[in-house]
N, C-alpha and C positions, 0 to 999 in steps of 0.2 A: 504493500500500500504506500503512496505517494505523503512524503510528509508534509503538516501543512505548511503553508504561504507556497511549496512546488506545484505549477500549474497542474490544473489536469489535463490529459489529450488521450483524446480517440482516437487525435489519427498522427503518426510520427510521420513527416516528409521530408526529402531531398533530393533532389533531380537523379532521378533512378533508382531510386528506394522509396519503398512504401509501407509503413508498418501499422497496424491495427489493432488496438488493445481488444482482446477480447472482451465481448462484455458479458459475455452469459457466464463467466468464471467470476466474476466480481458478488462483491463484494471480500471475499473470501482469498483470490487469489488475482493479481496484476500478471497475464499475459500480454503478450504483444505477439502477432504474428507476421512473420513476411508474405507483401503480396507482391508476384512480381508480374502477374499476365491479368486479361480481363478476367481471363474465368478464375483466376485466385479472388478477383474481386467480385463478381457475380456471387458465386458461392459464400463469400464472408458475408455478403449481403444477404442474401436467400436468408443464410443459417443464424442471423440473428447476431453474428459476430460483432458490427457493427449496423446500428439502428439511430431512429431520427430521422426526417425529412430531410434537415439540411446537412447535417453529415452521409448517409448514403448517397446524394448526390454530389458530394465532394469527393467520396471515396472511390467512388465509378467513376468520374473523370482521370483520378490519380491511378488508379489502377491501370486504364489507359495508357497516360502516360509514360509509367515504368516502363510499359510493354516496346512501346514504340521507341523511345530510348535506347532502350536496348539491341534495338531493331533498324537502329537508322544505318546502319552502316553494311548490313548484309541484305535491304532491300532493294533489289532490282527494279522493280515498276514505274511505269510514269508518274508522273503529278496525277491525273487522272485514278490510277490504281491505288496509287497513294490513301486518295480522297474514299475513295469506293471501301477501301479493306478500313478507314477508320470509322466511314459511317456506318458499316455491318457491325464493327463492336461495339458503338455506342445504340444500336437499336438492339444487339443483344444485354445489352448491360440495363437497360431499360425495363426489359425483362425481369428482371429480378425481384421488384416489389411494386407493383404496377401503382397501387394508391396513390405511393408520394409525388404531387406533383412537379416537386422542386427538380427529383431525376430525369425528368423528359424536359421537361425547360432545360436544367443544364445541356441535355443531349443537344436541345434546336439552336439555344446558340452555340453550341461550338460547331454544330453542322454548316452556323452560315459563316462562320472566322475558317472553317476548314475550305468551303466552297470558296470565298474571297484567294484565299494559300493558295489552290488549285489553278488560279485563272493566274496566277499571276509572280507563281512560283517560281526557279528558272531548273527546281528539282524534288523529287520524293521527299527529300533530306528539309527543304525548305519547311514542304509541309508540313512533314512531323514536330520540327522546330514550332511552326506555328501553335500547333496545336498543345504542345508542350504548354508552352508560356503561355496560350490561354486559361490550362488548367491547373496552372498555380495562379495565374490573376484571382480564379475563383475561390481559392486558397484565402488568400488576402481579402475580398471581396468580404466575404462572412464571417469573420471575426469583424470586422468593421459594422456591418449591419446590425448585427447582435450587439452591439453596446450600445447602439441608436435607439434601437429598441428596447434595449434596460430602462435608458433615458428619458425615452418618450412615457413609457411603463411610469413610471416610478414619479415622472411631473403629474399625469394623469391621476393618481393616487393619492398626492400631497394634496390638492385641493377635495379630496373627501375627510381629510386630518384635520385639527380644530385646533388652534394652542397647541399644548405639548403633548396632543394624543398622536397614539401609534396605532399601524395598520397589522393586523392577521391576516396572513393570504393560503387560501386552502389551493395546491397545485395537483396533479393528475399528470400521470406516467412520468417521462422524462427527458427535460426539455432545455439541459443542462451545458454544458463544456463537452460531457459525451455523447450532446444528439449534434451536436453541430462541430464546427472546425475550433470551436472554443466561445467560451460566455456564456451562449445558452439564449432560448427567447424569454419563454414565460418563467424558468427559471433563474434566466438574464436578468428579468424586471426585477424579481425577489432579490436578487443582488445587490442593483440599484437603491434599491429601498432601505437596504442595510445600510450600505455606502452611505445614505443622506440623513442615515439615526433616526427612522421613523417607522424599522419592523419590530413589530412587538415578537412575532412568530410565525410560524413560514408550517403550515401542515401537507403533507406530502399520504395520499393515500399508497396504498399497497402496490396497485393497478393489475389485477390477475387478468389471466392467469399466465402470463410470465414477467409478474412480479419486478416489472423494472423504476415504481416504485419505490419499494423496499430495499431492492437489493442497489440499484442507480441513485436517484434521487439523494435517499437520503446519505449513500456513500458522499456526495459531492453536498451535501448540506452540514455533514460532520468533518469533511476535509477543510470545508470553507468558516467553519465556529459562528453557524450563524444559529440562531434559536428556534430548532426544530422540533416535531413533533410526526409518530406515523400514526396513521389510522388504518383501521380496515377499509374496505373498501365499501360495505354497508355499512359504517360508523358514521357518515358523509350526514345526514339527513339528520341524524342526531345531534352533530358538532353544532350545526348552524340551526337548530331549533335551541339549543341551548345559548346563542348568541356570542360563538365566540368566535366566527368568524365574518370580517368586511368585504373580502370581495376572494373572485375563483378567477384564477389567471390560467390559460391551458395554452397549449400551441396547436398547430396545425398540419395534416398531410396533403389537406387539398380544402382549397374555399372558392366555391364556386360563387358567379356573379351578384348573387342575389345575395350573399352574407352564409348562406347553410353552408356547415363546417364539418369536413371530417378529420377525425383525431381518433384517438386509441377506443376501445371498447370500452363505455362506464363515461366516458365524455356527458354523454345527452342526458342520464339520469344525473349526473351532478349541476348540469343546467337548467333541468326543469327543476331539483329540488334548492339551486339560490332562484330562481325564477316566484319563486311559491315563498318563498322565505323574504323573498324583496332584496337579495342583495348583490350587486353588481357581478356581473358574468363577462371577462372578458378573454378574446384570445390574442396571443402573441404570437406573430410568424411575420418573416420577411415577404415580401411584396412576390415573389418567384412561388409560393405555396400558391399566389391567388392564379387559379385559372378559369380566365372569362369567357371561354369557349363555354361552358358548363354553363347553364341560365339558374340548371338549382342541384341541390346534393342529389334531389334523382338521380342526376346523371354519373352520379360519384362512385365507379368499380370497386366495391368493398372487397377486400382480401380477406379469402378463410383460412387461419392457420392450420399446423398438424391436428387432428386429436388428442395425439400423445400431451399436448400441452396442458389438457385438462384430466387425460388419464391419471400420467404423473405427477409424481410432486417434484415443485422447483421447473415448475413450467416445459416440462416434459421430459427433464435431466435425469430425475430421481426413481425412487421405487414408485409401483402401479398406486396408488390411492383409491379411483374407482373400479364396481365393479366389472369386469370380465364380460362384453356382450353389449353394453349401452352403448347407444348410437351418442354421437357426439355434434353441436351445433358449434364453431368456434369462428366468428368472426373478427377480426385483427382491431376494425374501426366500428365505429359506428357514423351517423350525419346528424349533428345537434343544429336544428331549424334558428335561420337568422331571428325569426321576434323574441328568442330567449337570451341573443348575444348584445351586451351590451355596448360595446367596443370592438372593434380592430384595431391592434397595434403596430404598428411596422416603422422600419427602419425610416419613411420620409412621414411618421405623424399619425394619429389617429385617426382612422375611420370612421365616425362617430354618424347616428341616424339624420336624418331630415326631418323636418316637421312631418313629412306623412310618416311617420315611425318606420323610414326604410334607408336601408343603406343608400349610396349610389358611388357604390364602386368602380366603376366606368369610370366615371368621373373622376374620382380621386386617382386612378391611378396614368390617366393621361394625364391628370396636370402635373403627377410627380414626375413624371417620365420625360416632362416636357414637349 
């Protein structure tokens, strides 16, 4: 285990090396694994290795990377061939966890930095090159985003404080330094909050059934000495009838146009139960989660995980728990319907309703975009 004030990191990088703490070993034990081709990276993705919207779509670039690296100098093919064999790994790497929308956005823009490389390359070698440094820019990109988004997080929250009251914020799965390239979104904002001496306490539930929670969450909440607390995962309803928590910060895998949000499984019953309770609901994710193509979560591909995850104990790792024979239902995410969200937070500001009680995300994110 990392001691504290040492960063955390998900993902180790350097131009030809890629390493990936495991996280389904964690709390418990700090792996790191090499990844040196896509499919080391596909595979660390599938298997849970490395999880997050905005970290899996760093990591599937980087994985990339290494590969091509590695590859620049016994590649024969034109610019063309070049173009062609990097766009087949990045729609295979795509593959891997289909929800997160941040991975297919990273895929489309490097497909058009590789297409630009392509036309105007004067060799394979160029391309690769290109394509390289676009996938460390997004390196740098998202540790940058995520402290905008602590920041924006964390002003938005100080005007619900009064004099020298402090905020409780209940969080859900894990949205930390280990979902992203570092900082974290909705556990970014919790950060933030501490940083400006206005968290009272930061509650983190379980999030079953693979526990990343428990075993994440609060790893990086006891690294960072900030003042936490776990719950179960049906303890939620109770915390906040008992009034001890102000507001529910989550992150995101995909937020379609209209504000409906998909995020881990247990999302939506913790938003309709602050919805009911009256206490602010919001989510934190960088602006690349939001995809507008989507009119509403209808349209949002929920991923079913293994069974084994809820056969076994430790989220599918450990010995069998249930019985022997029962069918199993195991969805990855669920879609928590925008009139229960009270916010969107992102790196260029808050997406906050309209007078008709609706978002208008369009909007917001052309004018960020310029």
């Amino acid at each position: 285990m990392a001691g504290p004030g040492s960063p955390l990191q998900s993902i180790r990088y350097a131009r030809g090396s890629l390493q990936l703490l495991d996280q389904r070993k964690l709390p418990l034990e700090t792996v790191y694994l090499d990844i040196n081709t896509s499919a080391d990276g596909w595979v660390a993705i599938r298997d849970m290795v490395v999880r997050g919207a905005p970290a899996i779509a760093i990591a599937a670039a980087l994985s990339l990377a290494v590969e091509v690296f590695n590859y620049l100098n016994v590649f024969e093919g034109s610019t063309d061939e070049a173009a062609a064999f990097l766009f087949k790994k990045l729609e295979y790497l795509v593959s891997s966890r289909p929800t997160a929308v941040n991975l297919s956005d990273a895929a489309s823009k490097l497909k058009e930095i590789i297409t630009k490389a392509a036309a105007t390359a004067s060799g394979s070698k160029n391309v690769f090159e290109a394509y390289i440094e676009a996938a460390e820019v997004m390196l740098d990109d998202d540790v940058a985003s995520n402290k905008a988004i602590g920041s924006y997080g964390a002003k938005l929250l100080k005007k619900q404080v009064k004099n020298s009251d402090k905020v409780s914020i209940l969080t859900h799965c894990n949205t930390g330094s280990l979902a992203t390239a570092g900082y974290g979104t909705a556990l970014g904002v919790i950060r933030s909050v501490q940083a400006e001496g206005f968290l009272e306490r930061a509650y983190c539930t379980e999030t079953r059934p693979f526990n990343q929670g428990s075993r994440l969450t609060a790893f990086e909440l006891v690294h960072e000495n900030i003042p936490a607390t776990l719950i179960a995962d049906s303890a939620a309803a109770a915390l906040m009838k008992a009034g001890r928590v102000n507001a529910v910060i989550v992150g995101a895998d995909r937020v379609a146009a209209n504000g409906d949000t998909a995020n881990k499984i247990g999302t939506y019953s913790l938003a309709l139960c602050a919805f009911h309770h009256k206490i602010p609901f919001y989510v934190a994710a960088p602006l690349t989660s939001i995809d507008l193509s989507l009119s509403s979560g209808d349209e949002i591909v929920i991923e079913e995980r293994s069974p084994n995850e809820l056969l076994n104990a430790r989220g599918g790792l450990g010995e069998q728990v249930a019985a022997s024979g029962i069918s199993v239902w195991n969805p990855a995410f669920d879609v928590t319907l925008a009139h229960l969200i009270s916010g969107i937070i992102t790196e260029k500001g808050v997406i906050a309703k309209g007078e008709n009680g609706m978002f208008d995300i369009h909007g917001f994110v052309q004018q960020s975009l310029g």
